[in-house]
N, C-alpha and C positions, 0 to 999 in steps of 0.2 A: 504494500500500500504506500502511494506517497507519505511523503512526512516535509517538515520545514526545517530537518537535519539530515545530511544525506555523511555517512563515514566511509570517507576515502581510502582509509587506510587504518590501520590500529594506533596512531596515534595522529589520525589527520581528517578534520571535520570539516566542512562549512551547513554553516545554519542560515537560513533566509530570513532577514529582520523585516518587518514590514512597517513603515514611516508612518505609511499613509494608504488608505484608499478612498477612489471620491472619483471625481467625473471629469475629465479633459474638460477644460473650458471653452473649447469649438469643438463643434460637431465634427463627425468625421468628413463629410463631404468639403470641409475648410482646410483641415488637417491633412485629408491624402488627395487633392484633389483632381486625381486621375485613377483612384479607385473603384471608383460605382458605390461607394457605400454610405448611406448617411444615417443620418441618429447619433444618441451618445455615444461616449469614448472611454466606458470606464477604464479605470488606470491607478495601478498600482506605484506606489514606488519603493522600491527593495531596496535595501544595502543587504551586504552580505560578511559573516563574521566566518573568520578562516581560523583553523586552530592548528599550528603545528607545533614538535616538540618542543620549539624555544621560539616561538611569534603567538601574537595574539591580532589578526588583521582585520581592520575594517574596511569594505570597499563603496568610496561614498558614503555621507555623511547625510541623505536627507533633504528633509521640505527643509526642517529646523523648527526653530518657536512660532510662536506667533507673529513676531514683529521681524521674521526674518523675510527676503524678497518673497518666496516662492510661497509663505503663508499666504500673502493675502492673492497672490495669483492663480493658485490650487484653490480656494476659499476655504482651506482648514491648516493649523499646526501640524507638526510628525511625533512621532511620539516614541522617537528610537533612546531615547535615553531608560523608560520602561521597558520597552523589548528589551535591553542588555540586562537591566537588573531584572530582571526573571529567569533571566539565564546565570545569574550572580556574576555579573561582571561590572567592573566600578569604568569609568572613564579614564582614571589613570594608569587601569591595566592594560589598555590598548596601546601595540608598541607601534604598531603602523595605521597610517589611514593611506589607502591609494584612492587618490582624486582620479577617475572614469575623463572627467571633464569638468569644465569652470560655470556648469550652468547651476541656477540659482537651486532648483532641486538634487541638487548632486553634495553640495557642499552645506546647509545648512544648517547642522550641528555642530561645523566646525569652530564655531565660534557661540554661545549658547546667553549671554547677559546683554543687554545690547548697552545698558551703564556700564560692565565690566565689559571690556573687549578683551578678554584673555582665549585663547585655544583652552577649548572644552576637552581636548582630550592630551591632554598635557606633560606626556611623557611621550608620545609618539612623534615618527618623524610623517612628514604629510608630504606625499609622491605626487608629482604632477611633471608633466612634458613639458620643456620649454616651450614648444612651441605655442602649447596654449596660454600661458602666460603672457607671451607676444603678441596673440589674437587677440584677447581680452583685454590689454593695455593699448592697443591698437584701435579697438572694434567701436569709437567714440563714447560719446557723453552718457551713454545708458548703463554702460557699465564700470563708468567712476564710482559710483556708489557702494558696488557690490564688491570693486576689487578694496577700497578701502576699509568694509563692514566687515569681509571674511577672508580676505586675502591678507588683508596689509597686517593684520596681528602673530598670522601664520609666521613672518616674513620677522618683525618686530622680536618675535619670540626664538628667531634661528630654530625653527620648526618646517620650514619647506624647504624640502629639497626636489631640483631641478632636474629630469634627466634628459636625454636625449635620443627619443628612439627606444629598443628591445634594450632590457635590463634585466639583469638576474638580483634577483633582492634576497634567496634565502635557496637553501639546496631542492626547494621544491616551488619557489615562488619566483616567475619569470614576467616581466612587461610585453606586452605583445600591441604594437604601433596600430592602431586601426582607425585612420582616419575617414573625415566625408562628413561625419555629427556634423564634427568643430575640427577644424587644423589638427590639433593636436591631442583631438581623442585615443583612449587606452584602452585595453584589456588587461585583466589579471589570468596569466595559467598556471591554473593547480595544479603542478604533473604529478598526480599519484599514479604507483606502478601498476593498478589494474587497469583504472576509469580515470583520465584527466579531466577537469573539469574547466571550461574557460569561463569568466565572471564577464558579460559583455558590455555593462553601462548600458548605453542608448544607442550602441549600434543599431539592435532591431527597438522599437519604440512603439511597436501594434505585433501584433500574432502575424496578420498576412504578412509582414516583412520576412518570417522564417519560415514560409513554401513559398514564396516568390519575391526572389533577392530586389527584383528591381521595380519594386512599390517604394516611391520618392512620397518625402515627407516635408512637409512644408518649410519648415524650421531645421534643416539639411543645411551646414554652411557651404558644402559641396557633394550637389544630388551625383553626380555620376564617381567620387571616389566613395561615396557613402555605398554606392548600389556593388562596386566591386569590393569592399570589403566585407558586404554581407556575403557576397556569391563566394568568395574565399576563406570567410568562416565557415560557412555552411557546407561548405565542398569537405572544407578537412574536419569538421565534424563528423561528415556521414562516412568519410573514408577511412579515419581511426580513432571511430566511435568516442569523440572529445564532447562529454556532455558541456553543453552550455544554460549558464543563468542571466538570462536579463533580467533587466531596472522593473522596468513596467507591466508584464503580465502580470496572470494572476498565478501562472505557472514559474516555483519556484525555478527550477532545474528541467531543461526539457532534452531529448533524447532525437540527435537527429536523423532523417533518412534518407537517401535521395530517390526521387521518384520520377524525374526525365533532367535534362540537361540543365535547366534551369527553375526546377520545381523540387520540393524537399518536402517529407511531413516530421512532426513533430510527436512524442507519447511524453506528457508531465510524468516526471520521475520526481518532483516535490512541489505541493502546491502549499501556496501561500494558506495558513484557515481564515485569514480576513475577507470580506466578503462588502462589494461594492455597492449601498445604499442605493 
């Protein structure tokens, strides 16, 4: 049966946190709009907690509070500081946070007081691509705000590190470049020695993204490296069975297949138990 902890290994977990669940704020005929599909968009948003013998990892940090951006743009708070402590973990025991991307859902627990601007998780180093850093200090006036609310204390606190590209962070924890989101969107791979598991962020961001790669998403900083980074997750998922977990279903961990050259199905191997109002 699924579950919201899937064990990699005997000493190697990842567990599905769930921030939030609630309703895309455009409909989907906005959102994909060369889908055919309209109506709501429910939408999760996961982070994922990794446990190897000497890391404790978080990937993506969330809506955040209330008063962080993506609150009032989702129209509810995340409520991952709960999810950890139910699992009895404090915020100071997380050694790593891997920033996916610099979007306002992604990072908003990184920073949790908005009178106290300190890093909520205060003993970790917090992983993000140069690149994205570049976009984002780049990308004008809209996101002055956010790099100075959740970025700049990161930075303040000698808490972000920068990398460039594919990185190996731990004997089992590897970066994997996947751009198209944003410039310098990432992947986390879990290579356990049965079932690796890839952590995907926002590569895919609806279900029809993971059976057919090249459903463009409105909010794509580049639709056509976006649509080949799907078709090349998806290809080496189905070819040496690399479960993947995205951000946003409601399917924790999905199991992928290929089904014609550019079509793939999916079986949730962990679903989220949240469930969208």
């Amino acid at each position: 049966m699924p579950t919201d902890t899937l064990r990699l290994g005997a000493d190697l977990t990842v567990t599905t946190l769930c921030d939030a669940a609630g309703t895309f704020p455009e409909p989907l005929e906005e959102a994909f709009p060369d889908a055919g599909n309209t109506g709501r968009w429910p939408m999760h948003v996961h982070c994922h907690l990794v446990r190897t013998p000497t890391r404790l990892v978080l990937v993506d940090a969330g809506i955040g509070p209330v008063w962080a951006p993506a609150g009032g743009w989702f129209g509810r708070p995340g409520r991952l500081p709960e999810e950890l402590a139910a699992l009895g973990v404090g915020p100071e025991e997380i050694t790593d946070v891997i920033i996916t991307h610099l979007h306002p859902d992604h990072i908003g627990w990184v920073v949790a007081d908005e009178d106290d601007p300190k890093p909520y998780f205060s003993n970790a180093r917090h992983v993000v691509q140069g690149a994205e850093l570049k976009w984002l200090r780049e990308n004008g006036d809209e996101w002055d705000e956010l790099y100075e609310s959740h970025v700049k204390p990161l930075v303040d606190a000698q808490l972000l590190v920068e990398v460039a590209g594919a990185a190996t962070l731990d004997e089992r924890l590897d970066l994997v470049l996947a751009p198209g989101h944003t410039p310098g969107h990432q992947c986390l791979l879990v290579d356990a020695p049965d079932r690796p598991l890839l952590i995907t962020g926002d590569a895919f961001v609806h279900r029809g993204q993971m059976t057919s790669a090249g459903l463009a998403y409105r909010y794509e900083e580049g639709t056509d490296d976006a649509a080949k980074t799907r078709r090349r997750l998806l290809s080496v998922a189905a070819e040496r069975g690399v479960l993947l977990a995205p951000c946003h279903l409601d399917e924790g961990v999905v199991l992928v297949e290929s089904a014609s050259e550019d079509s793939f199905r999916t079986t949730a191997m962990a679903r989220c138990p949240n469930s969208v109002a």
